[in-house]
KETI-876878 format. One record per atom (N, C-alpha, C): residue in three letters; x, y, z. Coordinates in steps of 0.1 Angstrom, whole numbers, plus 5000, padded with zeros to 4 digits. Atoms other than C-alpha are relative to their C-alpha. Layout:
residues N
ALAXYZ ...
***
This chain:
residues 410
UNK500349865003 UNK609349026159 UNK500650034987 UNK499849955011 UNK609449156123 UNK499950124995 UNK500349845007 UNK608549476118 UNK500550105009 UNK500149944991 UNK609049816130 UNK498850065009 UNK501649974992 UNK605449886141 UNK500049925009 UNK499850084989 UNK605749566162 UNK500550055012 UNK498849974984 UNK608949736185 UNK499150105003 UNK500649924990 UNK607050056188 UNK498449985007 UNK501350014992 UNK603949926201 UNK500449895011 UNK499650044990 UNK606049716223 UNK499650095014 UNK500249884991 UNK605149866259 UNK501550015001 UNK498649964995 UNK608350046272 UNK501150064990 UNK499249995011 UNK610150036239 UNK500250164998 UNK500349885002 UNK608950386228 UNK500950095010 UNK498949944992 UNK610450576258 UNK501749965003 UNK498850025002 UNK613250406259 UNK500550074991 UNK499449915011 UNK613950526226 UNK500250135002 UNK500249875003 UNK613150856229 UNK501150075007 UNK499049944991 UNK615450916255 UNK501449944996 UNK498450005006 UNK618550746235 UNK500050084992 UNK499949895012 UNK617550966209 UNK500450155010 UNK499549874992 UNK618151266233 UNK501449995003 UNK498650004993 UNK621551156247 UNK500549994988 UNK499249995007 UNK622551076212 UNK500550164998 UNK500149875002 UNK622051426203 UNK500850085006 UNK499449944990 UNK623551546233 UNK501249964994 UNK499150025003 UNK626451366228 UNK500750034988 UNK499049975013 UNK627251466192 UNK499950154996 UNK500049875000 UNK626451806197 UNK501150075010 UNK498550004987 UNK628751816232 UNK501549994992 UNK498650075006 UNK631551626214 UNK500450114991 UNK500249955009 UNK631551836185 UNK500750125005 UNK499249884992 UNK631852156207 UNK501149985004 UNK498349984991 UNK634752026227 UNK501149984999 UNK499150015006 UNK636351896201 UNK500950184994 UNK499349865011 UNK636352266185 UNK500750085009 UNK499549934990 UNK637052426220 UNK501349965005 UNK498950084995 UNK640052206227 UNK501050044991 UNK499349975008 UNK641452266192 UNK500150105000 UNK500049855001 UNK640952646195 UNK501550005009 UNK499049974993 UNK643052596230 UNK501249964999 UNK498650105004 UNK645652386217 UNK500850004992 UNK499650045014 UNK645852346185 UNK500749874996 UNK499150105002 UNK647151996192 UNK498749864991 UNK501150125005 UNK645251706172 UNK499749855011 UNK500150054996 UNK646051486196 UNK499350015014 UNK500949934987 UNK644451696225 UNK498349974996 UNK501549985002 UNK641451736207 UNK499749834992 UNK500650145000 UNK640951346196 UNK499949985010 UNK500250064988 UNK641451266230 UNK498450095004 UNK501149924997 UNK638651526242 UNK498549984997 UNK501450045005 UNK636051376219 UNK499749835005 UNK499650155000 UNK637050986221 UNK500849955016 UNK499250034990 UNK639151006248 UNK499549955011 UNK501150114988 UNK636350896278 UNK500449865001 UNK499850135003 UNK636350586263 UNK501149905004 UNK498950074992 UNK639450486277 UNK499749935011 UNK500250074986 UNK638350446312 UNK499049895001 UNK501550094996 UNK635450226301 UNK500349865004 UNK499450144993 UNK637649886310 UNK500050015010 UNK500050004980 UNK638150036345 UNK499049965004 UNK501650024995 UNK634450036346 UNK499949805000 UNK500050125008 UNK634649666326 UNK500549925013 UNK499050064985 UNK636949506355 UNK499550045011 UNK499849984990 UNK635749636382 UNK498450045005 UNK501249985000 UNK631849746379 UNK498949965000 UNK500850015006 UNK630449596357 UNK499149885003 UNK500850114994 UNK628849286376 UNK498450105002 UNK501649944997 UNK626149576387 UNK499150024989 UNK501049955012 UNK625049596354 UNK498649914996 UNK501750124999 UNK622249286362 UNK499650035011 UNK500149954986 UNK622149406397 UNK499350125007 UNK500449864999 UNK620849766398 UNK498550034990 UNK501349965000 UNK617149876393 UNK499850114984 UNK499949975011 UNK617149956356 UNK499750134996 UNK500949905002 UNK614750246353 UNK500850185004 UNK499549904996 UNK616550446378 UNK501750044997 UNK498950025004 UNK619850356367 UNK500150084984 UNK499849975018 UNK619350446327 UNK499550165005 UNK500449814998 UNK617250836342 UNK501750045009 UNK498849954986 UNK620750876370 UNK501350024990 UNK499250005011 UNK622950806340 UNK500250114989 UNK500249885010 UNK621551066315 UNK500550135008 UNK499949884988 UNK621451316347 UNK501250015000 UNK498449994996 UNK625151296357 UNK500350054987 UNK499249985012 UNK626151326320 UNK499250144996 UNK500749865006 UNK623851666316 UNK500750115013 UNK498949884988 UNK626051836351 UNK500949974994 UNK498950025009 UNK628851696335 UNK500450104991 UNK500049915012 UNK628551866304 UNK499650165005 UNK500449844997 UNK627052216316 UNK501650025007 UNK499149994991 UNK630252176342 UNK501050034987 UNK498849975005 UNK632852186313 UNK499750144987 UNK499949865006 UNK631052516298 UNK500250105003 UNK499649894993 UNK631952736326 UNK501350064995 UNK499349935007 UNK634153016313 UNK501049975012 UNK498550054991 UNK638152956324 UNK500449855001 UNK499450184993 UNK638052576331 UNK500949954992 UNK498650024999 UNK641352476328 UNK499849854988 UNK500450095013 UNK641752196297 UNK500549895013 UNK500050124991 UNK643051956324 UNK498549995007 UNK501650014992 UNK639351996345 UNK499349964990 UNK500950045011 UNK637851916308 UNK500249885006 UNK499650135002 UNK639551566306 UNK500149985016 UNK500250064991 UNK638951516343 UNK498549935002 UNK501150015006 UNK635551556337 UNK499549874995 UNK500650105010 UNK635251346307 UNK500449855006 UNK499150164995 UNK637751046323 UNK498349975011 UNK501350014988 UNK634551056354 UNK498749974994 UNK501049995008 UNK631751056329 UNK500249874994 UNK499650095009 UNK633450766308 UNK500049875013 UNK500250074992 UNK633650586340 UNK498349975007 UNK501249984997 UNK630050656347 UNK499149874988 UNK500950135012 UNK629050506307 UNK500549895002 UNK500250154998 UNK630650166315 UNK499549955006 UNK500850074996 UNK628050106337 UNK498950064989 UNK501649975008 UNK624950246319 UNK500149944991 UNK500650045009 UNK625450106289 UNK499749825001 UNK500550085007 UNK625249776299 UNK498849975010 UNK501049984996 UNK622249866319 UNK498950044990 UNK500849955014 UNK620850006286 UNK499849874992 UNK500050075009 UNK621349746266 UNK498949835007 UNK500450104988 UNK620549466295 UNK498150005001 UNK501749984996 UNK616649626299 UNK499649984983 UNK500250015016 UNK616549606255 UNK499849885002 UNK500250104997 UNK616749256261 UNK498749965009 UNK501150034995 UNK614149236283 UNK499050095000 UNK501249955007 UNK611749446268 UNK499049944985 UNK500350075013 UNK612049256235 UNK500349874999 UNK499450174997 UNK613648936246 UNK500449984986 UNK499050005004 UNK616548816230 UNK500049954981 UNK500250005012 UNK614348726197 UNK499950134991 UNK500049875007 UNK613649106190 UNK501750105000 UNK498849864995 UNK617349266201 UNK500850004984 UNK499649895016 UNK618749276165 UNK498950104996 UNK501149915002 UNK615849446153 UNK499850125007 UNK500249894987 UNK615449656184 UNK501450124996 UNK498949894997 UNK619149776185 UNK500550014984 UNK500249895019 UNK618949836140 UNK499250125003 UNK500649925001 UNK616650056152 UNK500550145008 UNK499049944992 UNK618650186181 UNK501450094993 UNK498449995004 UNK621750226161 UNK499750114981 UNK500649905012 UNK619450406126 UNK499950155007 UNK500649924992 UNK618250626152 UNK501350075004 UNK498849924996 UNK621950736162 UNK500450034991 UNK499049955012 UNK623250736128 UNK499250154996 UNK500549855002 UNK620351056120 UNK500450095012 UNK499649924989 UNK621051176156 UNK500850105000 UNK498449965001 UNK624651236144 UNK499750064986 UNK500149935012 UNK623951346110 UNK499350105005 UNK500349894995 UNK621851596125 UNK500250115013 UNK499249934986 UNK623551686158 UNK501050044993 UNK499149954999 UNK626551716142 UNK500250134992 UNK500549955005 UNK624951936116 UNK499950135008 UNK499849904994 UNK623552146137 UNK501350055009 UNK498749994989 UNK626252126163 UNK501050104990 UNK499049925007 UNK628452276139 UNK499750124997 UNK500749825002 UNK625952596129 UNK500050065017 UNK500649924990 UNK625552636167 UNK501550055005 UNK498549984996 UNK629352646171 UNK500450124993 UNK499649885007 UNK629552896144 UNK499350115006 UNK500749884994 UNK626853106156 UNK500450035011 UNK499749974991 UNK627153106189 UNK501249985007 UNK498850094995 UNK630052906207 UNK500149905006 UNK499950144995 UNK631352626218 UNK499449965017 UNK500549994987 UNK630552696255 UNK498350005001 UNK501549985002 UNK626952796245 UNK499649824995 UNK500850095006 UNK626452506225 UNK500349845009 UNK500050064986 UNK627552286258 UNK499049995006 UNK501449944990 UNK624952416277 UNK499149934994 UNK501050035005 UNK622552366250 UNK499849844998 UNK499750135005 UNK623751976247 UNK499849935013 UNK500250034984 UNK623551976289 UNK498649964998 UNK502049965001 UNK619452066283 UNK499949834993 UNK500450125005 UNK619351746260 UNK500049925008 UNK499850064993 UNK620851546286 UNK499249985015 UNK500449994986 UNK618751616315 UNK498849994995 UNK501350085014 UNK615151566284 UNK500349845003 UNK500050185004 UNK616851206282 UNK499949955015 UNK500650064987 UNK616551176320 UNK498749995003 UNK501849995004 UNK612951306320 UNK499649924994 UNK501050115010 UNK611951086296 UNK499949885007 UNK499950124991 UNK613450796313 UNK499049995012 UNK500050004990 UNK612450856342 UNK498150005001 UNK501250024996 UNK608750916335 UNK499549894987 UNK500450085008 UNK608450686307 UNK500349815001 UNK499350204999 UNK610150336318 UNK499149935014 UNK500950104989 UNK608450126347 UNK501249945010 UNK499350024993 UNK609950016375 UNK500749875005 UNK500050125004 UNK611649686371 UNK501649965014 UNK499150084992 UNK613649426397 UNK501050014991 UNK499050045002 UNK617349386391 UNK499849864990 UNK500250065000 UNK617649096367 UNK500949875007 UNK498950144984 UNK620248896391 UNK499850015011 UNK500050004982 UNK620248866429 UNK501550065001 UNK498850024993 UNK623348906450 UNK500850174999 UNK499349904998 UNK625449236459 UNK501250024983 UNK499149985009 UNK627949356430 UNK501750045005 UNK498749964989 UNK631649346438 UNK500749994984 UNK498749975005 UNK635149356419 UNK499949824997 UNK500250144997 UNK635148986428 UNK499349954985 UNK501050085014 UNK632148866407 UNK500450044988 UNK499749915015 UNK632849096377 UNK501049924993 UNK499150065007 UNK635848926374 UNK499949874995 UNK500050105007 UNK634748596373 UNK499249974989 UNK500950005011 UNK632048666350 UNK500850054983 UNK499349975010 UNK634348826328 UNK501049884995 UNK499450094996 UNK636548506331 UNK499049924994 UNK501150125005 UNK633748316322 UNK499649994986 UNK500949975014 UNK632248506289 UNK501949974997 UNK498750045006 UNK636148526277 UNK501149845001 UNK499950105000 UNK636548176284 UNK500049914984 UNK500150085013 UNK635048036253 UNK500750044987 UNK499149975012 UNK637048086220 UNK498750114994 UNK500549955011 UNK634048166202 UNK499650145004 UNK500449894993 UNK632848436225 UNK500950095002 UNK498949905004 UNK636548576228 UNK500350074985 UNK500149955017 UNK636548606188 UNK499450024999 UNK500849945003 UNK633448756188 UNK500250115006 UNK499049924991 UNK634748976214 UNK501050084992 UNK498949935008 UNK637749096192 UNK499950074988 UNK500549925009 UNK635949166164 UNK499150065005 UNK501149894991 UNK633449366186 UNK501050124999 UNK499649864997 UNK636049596196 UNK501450054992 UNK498749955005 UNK639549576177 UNK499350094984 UNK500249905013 UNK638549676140 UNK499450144998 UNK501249934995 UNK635649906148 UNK501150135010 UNK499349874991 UNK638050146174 UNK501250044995 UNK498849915007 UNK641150156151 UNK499150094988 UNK500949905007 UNK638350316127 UNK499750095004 UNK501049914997 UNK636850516147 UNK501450145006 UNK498849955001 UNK640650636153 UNK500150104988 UNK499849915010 UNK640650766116 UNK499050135002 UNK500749904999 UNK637150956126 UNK500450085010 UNK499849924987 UNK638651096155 UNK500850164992 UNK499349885004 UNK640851336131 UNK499150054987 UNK500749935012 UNK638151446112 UNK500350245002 UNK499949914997 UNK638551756129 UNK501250084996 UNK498049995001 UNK642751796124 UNK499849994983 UNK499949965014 UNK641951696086 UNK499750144995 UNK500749975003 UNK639251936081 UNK499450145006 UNK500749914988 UNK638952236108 UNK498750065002 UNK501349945003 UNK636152396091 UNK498949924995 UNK501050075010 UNK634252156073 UNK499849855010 UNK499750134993 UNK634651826103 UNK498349955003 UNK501150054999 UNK630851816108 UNK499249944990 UNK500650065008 UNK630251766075 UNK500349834998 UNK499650154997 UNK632351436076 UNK499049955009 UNK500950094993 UNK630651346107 UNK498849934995 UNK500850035002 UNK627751386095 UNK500049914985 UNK499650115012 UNK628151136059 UNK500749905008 UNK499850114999 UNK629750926078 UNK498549935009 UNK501150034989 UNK626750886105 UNK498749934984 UNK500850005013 UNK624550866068 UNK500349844990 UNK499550145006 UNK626550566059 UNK500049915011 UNK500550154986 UNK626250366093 UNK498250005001 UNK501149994995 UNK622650496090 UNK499649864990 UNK500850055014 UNK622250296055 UNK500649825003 UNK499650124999 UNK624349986068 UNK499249915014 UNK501050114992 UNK622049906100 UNK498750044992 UNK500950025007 UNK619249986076 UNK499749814990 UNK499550085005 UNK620649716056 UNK500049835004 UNK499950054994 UNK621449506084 UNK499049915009 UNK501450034991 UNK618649486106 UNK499050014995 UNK501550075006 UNK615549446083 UNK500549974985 UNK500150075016 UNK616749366045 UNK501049885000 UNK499150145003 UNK619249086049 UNK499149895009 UNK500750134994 UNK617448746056 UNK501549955011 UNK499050064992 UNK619648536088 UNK501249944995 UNK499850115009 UNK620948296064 UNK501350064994 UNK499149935003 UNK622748576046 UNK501350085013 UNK499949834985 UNK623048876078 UNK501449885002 UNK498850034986 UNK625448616097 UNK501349934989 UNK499250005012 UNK627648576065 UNK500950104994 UNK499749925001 UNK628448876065 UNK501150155006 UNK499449924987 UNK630049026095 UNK502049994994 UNK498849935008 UNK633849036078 UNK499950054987 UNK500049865014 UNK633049166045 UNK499450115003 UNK500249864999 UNK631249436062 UNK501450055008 UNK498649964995 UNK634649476087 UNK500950024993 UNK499149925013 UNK636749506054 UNK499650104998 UNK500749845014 UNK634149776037 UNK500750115011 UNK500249944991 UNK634149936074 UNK501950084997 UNK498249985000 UNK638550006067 UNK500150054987 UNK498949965012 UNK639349976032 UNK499650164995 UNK500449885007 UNK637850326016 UNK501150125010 UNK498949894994 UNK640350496046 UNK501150014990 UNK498650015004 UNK643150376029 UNK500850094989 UNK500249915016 UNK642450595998 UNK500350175007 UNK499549874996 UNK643150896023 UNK501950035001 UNK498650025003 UNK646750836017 UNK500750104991 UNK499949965013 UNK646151055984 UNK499550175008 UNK500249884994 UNK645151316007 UNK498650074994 UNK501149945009 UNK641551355988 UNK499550175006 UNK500949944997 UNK639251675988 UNK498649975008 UNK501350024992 UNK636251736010 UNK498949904998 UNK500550085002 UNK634151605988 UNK499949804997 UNK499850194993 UNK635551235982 UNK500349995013 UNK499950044981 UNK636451226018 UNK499150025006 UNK501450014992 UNK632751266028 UNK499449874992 UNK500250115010 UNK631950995999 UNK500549895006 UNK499650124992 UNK634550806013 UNK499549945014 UNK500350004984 UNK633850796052 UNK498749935001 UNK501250055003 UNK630150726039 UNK499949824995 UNK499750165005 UNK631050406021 UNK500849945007 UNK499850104989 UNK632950276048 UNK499350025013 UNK500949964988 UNK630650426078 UNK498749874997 UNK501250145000 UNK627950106060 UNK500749865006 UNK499350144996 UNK630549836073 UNK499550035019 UNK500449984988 UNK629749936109 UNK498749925005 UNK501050144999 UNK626649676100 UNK500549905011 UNK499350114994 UNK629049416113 UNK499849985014 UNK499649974983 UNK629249516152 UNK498049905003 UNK501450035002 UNK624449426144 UNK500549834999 UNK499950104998 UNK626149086135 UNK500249925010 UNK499150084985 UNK628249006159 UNK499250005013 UNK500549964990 UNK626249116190 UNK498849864996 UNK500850134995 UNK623448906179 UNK499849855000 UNK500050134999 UNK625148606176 UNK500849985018 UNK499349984987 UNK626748706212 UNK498749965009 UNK500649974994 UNK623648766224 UNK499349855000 UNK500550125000 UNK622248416214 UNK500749885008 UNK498950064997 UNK624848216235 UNK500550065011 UNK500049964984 UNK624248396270 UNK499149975007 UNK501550024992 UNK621848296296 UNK499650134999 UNK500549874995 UNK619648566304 UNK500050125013 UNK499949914988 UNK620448706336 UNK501750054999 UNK498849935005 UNK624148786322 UNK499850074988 UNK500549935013 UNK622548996290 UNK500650135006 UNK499049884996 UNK623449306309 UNK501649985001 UNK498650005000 UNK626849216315 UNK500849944986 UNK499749975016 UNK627549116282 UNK500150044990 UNK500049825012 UNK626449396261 UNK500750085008 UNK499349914995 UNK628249596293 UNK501249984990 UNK498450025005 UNK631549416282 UNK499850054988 UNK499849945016 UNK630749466247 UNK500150164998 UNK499949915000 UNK630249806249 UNK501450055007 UNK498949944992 UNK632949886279 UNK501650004988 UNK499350105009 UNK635249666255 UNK500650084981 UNK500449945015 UNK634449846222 UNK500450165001 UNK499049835000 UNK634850246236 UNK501549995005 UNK499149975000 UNK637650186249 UNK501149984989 UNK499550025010 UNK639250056218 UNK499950104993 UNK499949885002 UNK637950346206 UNK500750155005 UNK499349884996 UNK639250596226 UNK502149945001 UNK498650065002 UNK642650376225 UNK500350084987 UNK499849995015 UNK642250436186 UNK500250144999 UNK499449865000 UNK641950796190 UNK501350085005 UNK499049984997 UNK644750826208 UNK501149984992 UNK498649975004 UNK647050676190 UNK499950024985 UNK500249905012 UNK645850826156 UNK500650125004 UNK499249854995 UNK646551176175 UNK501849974999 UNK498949995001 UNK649851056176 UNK500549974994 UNK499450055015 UNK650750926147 UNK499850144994 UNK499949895007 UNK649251256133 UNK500750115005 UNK499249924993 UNK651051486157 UNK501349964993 UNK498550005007 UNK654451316143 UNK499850024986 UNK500150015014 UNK653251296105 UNK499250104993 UNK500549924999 UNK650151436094 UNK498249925002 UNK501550104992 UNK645851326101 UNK500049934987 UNK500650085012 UNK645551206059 UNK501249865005 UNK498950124996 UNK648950946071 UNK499549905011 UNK500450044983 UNK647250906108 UNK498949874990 UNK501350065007 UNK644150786088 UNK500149894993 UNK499750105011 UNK645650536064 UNK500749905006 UNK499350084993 UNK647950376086 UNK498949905011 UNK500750004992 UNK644850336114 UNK499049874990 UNK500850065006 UNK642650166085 UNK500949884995 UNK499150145009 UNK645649936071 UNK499649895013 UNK499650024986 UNK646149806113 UNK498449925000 UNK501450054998 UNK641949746109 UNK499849864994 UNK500350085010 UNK642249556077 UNK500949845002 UNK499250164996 UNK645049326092 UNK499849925013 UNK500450054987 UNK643449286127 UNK498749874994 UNK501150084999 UNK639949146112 UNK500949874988 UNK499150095009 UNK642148926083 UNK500649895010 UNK499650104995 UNK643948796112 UNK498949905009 UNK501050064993 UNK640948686130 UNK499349924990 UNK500750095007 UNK638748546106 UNK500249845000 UNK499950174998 UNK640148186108 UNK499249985015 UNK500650054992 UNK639048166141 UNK498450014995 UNK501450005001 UNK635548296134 UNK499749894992 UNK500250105012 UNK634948046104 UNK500349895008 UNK499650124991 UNK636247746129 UNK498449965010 UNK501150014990 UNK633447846154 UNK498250004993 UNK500849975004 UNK630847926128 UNK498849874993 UNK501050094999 UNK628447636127 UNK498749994994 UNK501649995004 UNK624847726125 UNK499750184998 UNK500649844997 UNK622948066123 UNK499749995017 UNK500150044986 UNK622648196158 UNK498549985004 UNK501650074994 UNK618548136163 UNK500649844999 UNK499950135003 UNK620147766157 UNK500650015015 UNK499450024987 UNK622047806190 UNK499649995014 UNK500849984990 UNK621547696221 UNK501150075011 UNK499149904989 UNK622847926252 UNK500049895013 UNK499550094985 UNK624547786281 UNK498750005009 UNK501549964991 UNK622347706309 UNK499950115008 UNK500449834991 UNK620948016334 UNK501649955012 UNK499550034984 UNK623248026364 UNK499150045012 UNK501049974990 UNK621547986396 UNK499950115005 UNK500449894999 UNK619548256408 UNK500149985019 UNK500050014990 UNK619848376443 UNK501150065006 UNK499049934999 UNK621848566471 UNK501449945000 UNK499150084996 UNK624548326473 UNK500549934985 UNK499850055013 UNK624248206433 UNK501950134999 UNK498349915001 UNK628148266424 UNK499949974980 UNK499349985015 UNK629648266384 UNK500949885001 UNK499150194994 UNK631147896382 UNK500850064980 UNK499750005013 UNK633747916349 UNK499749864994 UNK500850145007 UNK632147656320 UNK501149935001 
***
């Protein structure tokens, strides 16, 4: 698969999309809000990173303990049940009075919710496009979020001025319950792609299994360490910036939009898989320069030129993805993702707290130094494991299919 006219005339493709495109929306119009509602009630920076980023934490509980269902469970209804919960959710933390503790109960329940969905999302991408289209597919997936956000958070921020944060909740609820709809009348209704019940048990040894191999743990680490102390510095865009934080968002969203542009249709293989630490440098170094404490405008410049390193995460996944059987595709993109927010919402945390003791331009520069010496330290392994391009690779064999088929470690 080459083109983008090819994915959308894929069957199924189309609705799928349409309905990430709703949740993104939702989500960066929500966040946006509750970031501003939190800081209104607080005034703490570290309250309000947590509130936006902060979900993300629980997504390992999910990771450890879930996430076996993520090949297990009936896709269709799973990805419409997912958007649904996340659209009561959200209306639920617009009701006037709710206590800032009932927010972050909320969100912790919701964040437990996305470490199953996403790797039920990602899991049916795979088998829509099979495992030769899923870079392509998820460049398109991941363009599609970067305008989402450039325009959610856009708007999100005039609807915050205009109306309020509570309103513009509600109105991000409506999105969320569109991205069920869609789902739900647009997808087909497809078998589990594994057999066997989902427990605590399996998850574990599956997890046990993927983190077994070196190359797949170091692909793993750069999935989620560099990528969530980053997303750490974005977490205090708000704390930099009070009035002007959607403009950031949005340029940075503008600059991840131009790097899976980049990523997923103009770099030939040859190059693309060559690339995945010089983009994880770009993705850090331009923070570092917040040290100087810039104006709005370089600090939307900036955030942009390193928001194109976020390419990287397009590399890595599809060499991840080349080097799983296929009835673990869900559970591997699960982990990746479970694996990846949480790091993020780690990262926001402890940005908030670095900038609570200092201030968010210090939080920011320290968070990007921490990026630039995590992927530096990694890189020998990757280069060790790095061999062929991944279409050169062959994937372990399937594990047997069936109620009684168990997770054997390689």
């Amino acid at each position: 698969m080459r083109s983008y006219s090819e994915l959308f005339r894929t069957p199924e493709f189309t609705p799928l999309f349409l309905s990430s495109c709703l949740r993104t929306a939702a989500s960066t119009v929500s966040g946006l809000a509750l970031g501003t509602l939190v800081y209104r009630a607080t005034g703490s920076p570290l309250l309000t990173a947590l509130s936006m980023f902060g979900p993300s934490l629980v997504q390992m509980i999910g990771a450890v303990t879930l996430l076996s269902a993520a090949d297990r469970l009936p896709p269709r209804a799973t990805v419409a049940g997912t958007a649904f919960v996340f659209g009561l959710g959200t209306a639920a933390m617009a009701i006037p009075g709710l206590p800032v503790w009932s927010v972050f109960a909320l969100l912790l329940f919701l964040g437990l919710v996305q470490s199953l969905g996403g790797g039920v999302l990602w899991g049916l991408l795979t088998e829509i496009l099979a495992k030769e289209g899923y870079l392509l597919g998820r460049s398109v997936f991941n363009m599609m979020s970067g305008i989402a956000q450039i325009t959610g958070y856009a708007t999100g921020g005039v609807l915050v001025a205009l109306l309020s944060p509570r309103v513009t909740l509600l109105l991000a609820a409506g999105l969320y319950l569109g991205a069920a709809l869609t789902a739900r009348s647009g997808l087909t209704p497809r078998a589990p792609r594994a057999l066997g019940r989902p427990s605590v048990a399996r998850t574990w040894r599956t997890n046990a299994r993927l983190l077994a191999s070196p190359e797949r743990r170091t692909l793993y680490l750069l999935l989620w360490v560099p990528n969530g102390l980053v997303v750490g510095c974005e977490s205090l865009y708000v704390s930099y910036a009070p009035s002007r934080a959607g403009a950031l968002f949005a340029f940075a969203a503008l600059g991840m939009f131009a790097g899976d542009v980049t990523t997923g249709r103009l770099l030939p293989p040859r190059v693309r898989a060559r690339l995945g630490i010089p983009f994880l440098l770009l993705l850090a170094t331009p923070y570092l320069f917040f040290v100087l404490r810039p104006p709005l405008a370089v600090a939307a410049a900036l955030v942009a030129l390193a928001s194109v390193g976020f390419g990287a995460s397009l590399i890595q996944q599809e060499r991840l993805v080349a080097i799983v059987p296929d009835e673990l595709s869900g559970h591997v993109l699960g982990l990746h993702t479970a694996g990846m927010l949480t790091m993020q919402g780690t990262g926001a945390a402890l940005a908030g707290v670095i900038a609570q003791l200092s201030s968010p331009a210090t939080a920011m520069t320290a968070m990007a130094g921490a990026s630039v010496a995590v992927t530096l330290a990694l890189t020998p392994a990757l280069l060790r494991h790095r061999g062929t391009t991944p279409t050169g690779q062959h994937p372990e064999p399937s594990a047997p299919q069936g109620p009684q088929a168990e997770v054997n470690s390689p």
